[in-house]
N, C-alpha and C positions, 0 to 999 in steps of 0.2 A: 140295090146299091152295089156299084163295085169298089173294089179297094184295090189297089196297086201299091204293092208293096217294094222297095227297093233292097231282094236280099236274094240270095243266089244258095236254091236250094240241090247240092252237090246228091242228094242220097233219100231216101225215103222220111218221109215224116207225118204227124199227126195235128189235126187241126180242131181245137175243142172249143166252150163256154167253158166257161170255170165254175165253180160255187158262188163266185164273188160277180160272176156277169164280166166277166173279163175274157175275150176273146185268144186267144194262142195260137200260136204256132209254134212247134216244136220240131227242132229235124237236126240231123249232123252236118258237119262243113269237112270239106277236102284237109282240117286240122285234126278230124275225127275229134272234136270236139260237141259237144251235146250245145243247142243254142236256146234258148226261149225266149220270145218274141211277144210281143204285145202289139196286134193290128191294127187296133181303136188308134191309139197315140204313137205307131210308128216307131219302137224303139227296142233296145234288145234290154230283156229285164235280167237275162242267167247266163253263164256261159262256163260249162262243166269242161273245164281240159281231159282229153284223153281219158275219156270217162268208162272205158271199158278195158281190159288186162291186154296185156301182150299186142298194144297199140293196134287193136284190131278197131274198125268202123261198124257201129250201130246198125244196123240194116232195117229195122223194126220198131215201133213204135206203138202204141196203143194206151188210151187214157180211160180211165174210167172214176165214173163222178158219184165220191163213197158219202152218200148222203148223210147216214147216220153218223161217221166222225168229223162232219163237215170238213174234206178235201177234196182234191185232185190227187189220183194215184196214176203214176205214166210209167207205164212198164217199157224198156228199152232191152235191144235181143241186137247180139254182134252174133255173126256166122261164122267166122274160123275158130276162135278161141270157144266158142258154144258157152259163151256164159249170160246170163236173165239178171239183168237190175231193177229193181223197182224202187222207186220216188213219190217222192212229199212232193208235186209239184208246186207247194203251197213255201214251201221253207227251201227244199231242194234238198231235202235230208236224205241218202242212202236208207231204204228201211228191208231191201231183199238183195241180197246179192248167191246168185246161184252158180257153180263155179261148172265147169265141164260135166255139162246135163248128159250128154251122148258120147258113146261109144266110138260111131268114126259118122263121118257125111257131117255137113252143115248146117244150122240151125236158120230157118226159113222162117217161122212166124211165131206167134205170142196173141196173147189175150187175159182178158180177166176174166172169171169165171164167180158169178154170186152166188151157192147155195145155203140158203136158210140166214142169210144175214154174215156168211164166212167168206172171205174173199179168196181166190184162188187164183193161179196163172198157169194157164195152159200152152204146153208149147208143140211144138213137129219138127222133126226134121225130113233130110231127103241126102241120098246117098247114090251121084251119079244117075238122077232119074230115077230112083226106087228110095220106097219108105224107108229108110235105112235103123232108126230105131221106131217104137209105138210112138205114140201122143200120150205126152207125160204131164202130170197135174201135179200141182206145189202148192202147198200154204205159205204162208207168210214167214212161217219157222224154218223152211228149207225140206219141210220133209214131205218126200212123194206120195 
């Protein structure tokens, strides 16, 4: 099956099932607003203004499907300001917000990371071509 969708993705984004069998797409707009989309029925279900500090744009995306609290978690990562959000993609509730992870250089990717049933977010940066801080790991509480 293909889908063609009528929506003009300006920047990086992520494309999941949900808990609910609800297909997504997720990604920012040249409003640097955060969008969620609904592919089945063609419609925009969310639309987060200016969803990151210092009107910087999302670059980063990644969902992860937390079976045991039945959601969607979609961690969102902007690069100049270096700051890590993470989302109810279910309600759209703020539940991580991580402010200026790094030292200097840009904040390039994100993840979830599961151990023992704990959920975590892993991030990297890159400074000019070189590692510029490690790969830092966060709980849900903010703390490294």
């Amino acid at each position: 099956m293909i889908l063609f969708v009528n929506v003009q993705i300006d920047n990086f984004f992520v494309v999941f099932k949900s808990i609910n069998d609800i297909f997504y797409i997720i990604y920012t707009n040249k409003n640097k607003s955060i969008i969620c989309y609904n592919l089945i029925k063609k419609w925009k279900i969310n639309e987060i203004k200016y969803c990151h500090d210092n009107d910087d744009y999302a670059i980063n995306f990644r969902h992860y499907l937390d079976r045991e609290n039945k959601r969607d978690l979609v961690v969102s990562a902007s690069c100049f300001d270096n700051n890590i959000k993470g989302w109810n993609a279910n309600n759209w509730e703020c539940i991580l917000n991580l402010t200026k992870i790094n030292k200097e250089g840009i904040l390039l990717s994100s993840c979830f990371l599961n151990i023992n049933n704990n959920i975590y977010v892993v991030t990297s940066s890159n400074f000019f071509g070189i590692i510029a801080d490690p790969i830092k790991i966060f709980d849900f509480d903010g703390k490294k």
